[in-house]
C-alpha positions as CSV (number, residue, x, y, z in Angstrom):
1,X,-11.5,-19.4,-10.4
2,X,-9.1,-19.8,-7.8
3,X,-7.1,-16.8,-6.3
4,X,-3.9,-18.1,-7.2
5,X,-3.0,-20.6,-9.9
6,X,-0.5,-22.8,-9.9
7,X,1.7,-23.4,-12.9
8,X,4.1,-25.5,-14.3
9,X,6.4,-23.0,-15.3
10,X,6.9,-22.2,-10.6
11,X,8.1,-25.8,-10.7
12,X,11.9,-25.4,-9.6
13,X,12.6,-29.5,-9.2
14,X,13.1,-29.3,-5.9
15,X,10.2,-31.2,-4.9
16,X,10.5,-30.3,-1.1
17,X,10.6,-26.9,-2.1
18,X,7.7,-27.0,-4.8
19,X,5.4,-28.8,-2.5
20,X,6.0,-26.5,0.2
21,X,4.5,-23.3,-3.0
22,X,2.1,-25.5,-3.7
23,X,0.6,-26.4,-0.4
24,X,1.1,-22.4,0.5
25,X,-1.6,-21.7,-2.7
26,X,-4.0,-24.0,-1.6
27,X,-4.2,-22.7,2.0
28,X,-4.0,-19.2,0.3
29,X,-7.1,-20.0,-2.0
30,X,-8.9,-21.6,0.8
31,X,-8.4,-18.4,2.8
32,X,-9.2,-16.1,0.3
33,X,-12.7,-18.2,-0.2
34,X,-13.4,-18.3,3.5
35,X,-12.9,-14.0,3.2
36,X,-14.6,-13.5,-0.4
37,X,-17.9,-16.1,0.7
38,X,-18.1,-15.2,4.5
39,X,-20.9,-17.9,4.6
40,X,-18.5,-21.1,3.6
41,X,-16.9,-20.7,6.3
42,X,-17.0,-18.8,10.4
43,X,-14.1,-17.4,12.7
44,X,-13.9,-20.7,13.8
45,X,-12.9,-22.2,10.0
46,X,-10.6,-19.8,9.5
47,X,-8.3,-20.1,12.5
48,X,-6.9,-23.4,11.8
49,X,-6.3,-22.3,8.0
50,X,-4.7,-19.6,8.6
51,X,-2.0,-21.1,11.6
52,X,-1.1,-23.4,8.8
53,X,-0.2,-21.2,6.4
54,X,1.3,-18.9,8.8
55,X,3.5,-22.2,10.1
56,X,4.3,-23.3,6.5
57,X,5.0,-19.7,5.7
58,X,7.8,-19.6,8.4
59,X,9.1,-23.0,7.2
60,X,9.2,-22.1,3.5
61,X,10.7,-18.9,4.4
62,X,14.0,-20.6,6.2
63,X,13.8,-23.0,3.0
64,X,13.7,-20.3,0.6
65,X,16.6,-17.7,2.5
66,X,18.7,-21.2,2.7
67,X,18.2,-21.8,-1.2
68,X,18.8,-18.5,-2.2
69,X,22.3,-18.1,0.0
70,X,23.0,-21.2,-1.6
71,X,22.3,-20.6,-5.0
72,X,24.4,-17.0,-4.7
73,X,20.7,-15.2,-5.3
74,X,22.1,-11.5,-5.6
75,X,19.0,-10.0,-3.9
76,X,19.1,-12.3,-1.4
77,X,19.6,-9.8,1.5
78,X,16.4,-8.0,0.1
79,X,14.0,-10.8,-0.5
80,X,15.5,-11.8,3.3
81,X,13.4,-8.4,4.5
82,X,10.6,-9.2,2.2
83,X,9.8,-12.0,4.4
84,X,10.8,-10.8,7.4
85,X,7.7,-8.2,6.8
86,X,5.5,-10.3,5.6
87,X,5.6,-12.7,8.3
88,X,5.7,-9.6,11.0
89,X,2.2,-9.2,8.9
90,X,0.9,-12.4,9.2
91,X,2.2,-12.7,13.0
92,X,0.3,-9.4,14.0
93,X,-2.9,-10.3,12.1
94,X,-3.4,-12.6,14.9
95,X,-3.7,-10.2,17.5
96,X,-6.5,-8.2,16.3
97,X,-10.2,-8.8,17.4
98,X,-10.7,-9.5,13.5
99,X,-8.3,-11.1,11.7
100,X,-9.7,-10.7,8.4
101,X,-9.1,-7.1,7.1
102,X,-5.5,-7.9,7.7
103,X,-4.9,-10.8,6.6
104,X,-7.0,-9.9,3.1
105,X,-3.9,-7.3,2.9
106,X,-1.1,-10.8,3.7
107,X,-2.8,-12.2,0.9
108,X,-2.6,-9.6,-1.3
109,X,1.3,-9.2,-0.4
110,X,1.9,-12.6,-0.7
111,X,-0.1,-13.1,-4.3
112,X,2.1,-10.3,-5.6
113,X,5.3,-11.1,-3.6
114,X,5.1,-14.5,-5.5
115,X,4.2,-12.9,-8.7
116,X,7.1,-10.5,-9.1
117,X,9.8,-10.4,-11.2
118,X,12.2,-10.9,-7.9
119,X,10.7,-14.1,-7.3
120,X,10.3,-15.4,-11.1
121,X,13.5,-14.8,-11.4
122,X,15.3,-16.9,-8.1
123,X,12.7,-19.8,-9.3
124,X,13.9,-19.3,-13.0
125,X,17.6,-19.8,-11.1
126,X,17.1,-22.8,-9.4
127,X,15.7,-24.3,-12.2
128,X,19.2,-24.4,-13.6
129,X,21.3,-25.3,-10.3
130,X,21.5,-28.8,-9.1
131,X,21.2,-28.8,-5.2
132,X,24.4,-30.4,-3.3
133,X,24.1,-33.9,-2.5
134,X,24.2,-34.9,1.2
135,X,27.4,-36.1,2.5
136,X,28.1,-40.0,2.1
């Protein structure tokens, strides 16, 4: 079983925005396998995993805060420092000798993050909003 699983009920219909959860899991699942079986895969696998999702992470983020100021997300502010921690996490992880212990704790953070009510609740909002179209 998979560390996280995607459902149908995170689909937003924004497909930029979905593909960009949806790549995030499977980079999150593939780090979490390369940290629960240290024999599928070495430092070396890991690295390039994990500057993806940390890249994505910081694209998705700017996606996400732009959605949210957008959509008039009442939290916004506060799910705005959410990320800004988490991705001071994921940018410090790389400067340790091991990367793994913390980024065990990003996934953990980001599993949950994704999980709470906060975040059911801005995709259960965009589900009902119907983003601008571009200027003609």
């Amino acid at each position: 079983m998979s560390f996280l699983q995607w459902q149908e009920g995170y689909e937003t219909g924004y497909a930029a925005y979905d593909n960009q959860h949806q790549t995030l899991f499977r980079l999150a699942n593939r780090l979490q396998e390369i940290l629960d079986h240290p024999g599928s895969g070495t430092g070396q696998d890991i690295a390039p995993v994990y500057v993806a999702f940390l890249e994505l992470t910081k694209a998705h983020v700017r996606t996400e805060d732009e959605l949210m100021r957008w959509a008039g997300y009442a939290t916004a502010d506060d799910h705005d420092t959410a990320h800004m921690h988490f991705l001071e996490l994921l940018v410090s992880a790389q400067d340790t000798n091991d990367l793994r212990p913390m980024l065990r704790i990003a996934l953990q953070k980001f599993k949950a993050h994704f999980e709470s009510q906060d975040e059911q609740a801005f995709l259960a909002l965009l589900r009902t909003r119907h983003y601008p179209p571009t200027a003609s």
